[in-house]
C-alpha angles and dihedrals in degrees: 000000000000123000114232091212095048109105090183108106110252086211104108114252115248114254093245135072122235088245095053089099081066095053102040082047094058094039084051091054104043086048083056092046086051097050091049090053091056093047094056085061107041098047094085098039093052094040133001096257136095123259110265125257093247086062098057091043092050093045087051098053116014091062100055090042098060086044100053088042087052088051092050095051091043084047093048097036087056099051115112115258106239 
């Protein structure tokens, strides 16, 4: 039974926030950072060469990025609701 006097929707609320693509887009950054980093060490074992310029880059911001996105969403997920 629904209540009359009840504002609040009877429709069910979705499983994910509104700020989840913030979350899933720093998680999906820093990954790439990760991977970057790895990559960095594991081009001259795997072949003779250097690592190529794209993955120090990567692996320079890619990685902070995710992590200060993170940190926003972590920062505006927290806040109080008014």
């Amino acid at each position: 039974m629904t209540n009359p006097a009840d504002p609040r929707p009877s429709t069910p609320p979705s499983g994910r926030a509104p700020g989840d693509w913030l979350l899933r887009l720093a998680l999906a950054l820093f990954a790439l950072g990760l991977l970057a980093i790895v990559g960095i060490f594991l081009t001259p074992i795997v072949t003779d060469g250097k690592p190529g310029l794209w993955l120090y880059l990567g692996a320079i911001l890619l990685t902070p990025l995710g992590f200060v996105l993170a940190l926003v969403f972590a920062l505006r997920s927290g806040r109080r609701a008014k």
